[in-house]
N, C-alpha and C positions, 0 to 999 in steps of 0.2 A: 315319394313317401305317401302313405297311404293311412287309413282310419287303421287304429288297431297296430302300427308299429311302435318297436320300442325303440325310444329313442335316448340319451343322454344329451344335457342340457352340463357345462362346464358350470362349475361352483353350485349347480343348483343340486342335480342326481340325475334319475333315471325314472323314465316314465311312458306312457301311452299317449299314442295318438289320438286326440278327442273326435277333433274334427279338422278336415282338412280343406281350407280354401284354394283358390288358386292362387294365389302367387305366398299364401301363409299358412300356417298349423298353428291349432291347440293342444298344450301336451297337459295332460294328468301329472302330476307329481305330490303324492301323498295327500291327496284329496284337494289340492292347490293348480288354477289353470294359469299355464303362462302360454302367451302369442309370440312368435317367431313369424318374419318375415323370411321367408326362404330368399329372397334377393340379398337383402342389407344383413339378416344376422350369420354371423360364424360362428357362433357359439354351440353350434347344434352336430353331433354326430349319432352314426346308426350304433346301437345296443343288440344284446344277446339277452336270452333266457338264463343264462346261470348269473349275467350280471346286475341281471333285473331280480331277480331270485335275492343275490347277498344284499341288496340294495333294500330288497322289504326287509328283510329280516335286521337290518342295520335300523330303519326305521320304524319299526316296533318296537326294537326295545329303549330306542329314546322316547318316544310316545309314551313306553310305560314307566319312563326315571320322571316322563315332564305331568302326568298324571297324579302318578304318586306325592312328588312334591310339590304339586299344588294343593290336593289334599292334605297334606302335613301343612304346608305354610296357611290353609283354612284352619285347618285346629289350632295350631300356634299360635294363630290371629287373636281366636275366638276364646283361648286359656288368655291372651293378654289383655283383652276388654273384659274380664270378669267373665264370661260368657254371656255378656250381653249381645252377640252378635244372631245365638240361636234362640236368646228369648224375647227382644226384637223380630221377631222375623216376622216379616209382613204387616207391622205397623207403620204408619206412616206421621212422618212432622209437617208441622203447620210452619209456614216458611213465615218468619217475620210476626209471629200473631196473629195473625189474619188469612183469612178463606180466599181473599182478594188476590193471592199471589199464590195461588193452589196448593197443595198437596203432592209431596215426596216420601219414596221412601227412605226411611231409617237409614243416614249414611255409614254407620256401623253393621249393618245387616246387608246392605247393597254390597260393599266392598266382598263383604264371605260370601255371597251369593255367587256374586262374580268371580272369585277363587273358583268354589265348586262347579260352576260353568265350563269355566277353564278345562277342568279336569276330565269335567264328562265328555265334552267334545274331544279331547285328546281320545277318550277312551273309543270314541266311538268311529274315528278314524283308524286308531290302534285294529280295530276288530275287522273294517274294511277289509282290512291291509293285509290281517289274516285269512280273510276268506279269498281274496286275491293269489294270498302263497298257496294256498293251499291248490286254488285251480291250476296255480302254473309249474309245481309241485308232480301234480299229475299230468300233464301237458307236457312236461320234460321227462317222463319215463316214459310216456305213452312215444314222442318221439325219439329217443335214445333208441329204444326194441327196434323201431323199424329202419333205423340207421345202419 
């Protein structure tokens, strides 16, 4: 196995080869690295482009149900604290009364922050994953013709 193969990890998906050492591989899987020992693990077989193909397109559109509803569960949140979660934002509490034990922020505002976090980093994986389909999209017509 080499950089740049696709390989299938059981229970995990399907993915690229990051880097490959000698006697183990890093594989890609939806912007996630896992290490295989080529000796000790079994878990590892070789993939295809059409099954790495249904595999982004399977995880795109979970990316876009786990975005979306973190987004909803931030508004949710932020309709059930009053909306004190967006007019907090970026203030900060004095822990105990005193300067002596510093400065946090707003655990009402931190929590929605951290929602919206969520969401955006899905999103931005989600897009990866798209410009990935999209190269391998034309990678497999480009080879299909000359087949």
């Amino acid at each position: 196995m080499k950089k740049g193969d696709l390989v299938k990890l059981q229970d995990v998906g399907i993915g690229k080869i990051e880097f490959a050492y000698e006697n183990g591989i890093t594989i890609n899987i939806a912007g996630t690295n896992y290490y295989r020992d080529l000796e000790t693990d079994q878990d590892i077989e070789p993939s295809n482009i059409t099954e790495y193909i249904q595999f982004l397109k399977y995880m795109i559109k979970e990316l876009t149900n786990k975005s979306s509803a973190k987004r909803k569960e931030a508004a949710d949140y932020n309709k059930e604290v009053d909306g004190l979660a967006t007019k907090r934002k970026g203030k900060v509490s004095i822990i105990n009364g005193t300067y002596a034990f510093g400065l946090c922020e707003n655990s009402i505002s931190s929590h929605h922050r951290g929602l919206l976090s969520d969401a955006k980093k899905a999103k931005e994986i989600k897009e990866k994953l798209k410009k990935e389909l999209e190269y391998y999209k034309k990678y497999k017509i480009i080879s299909d013709k000359m087949a």
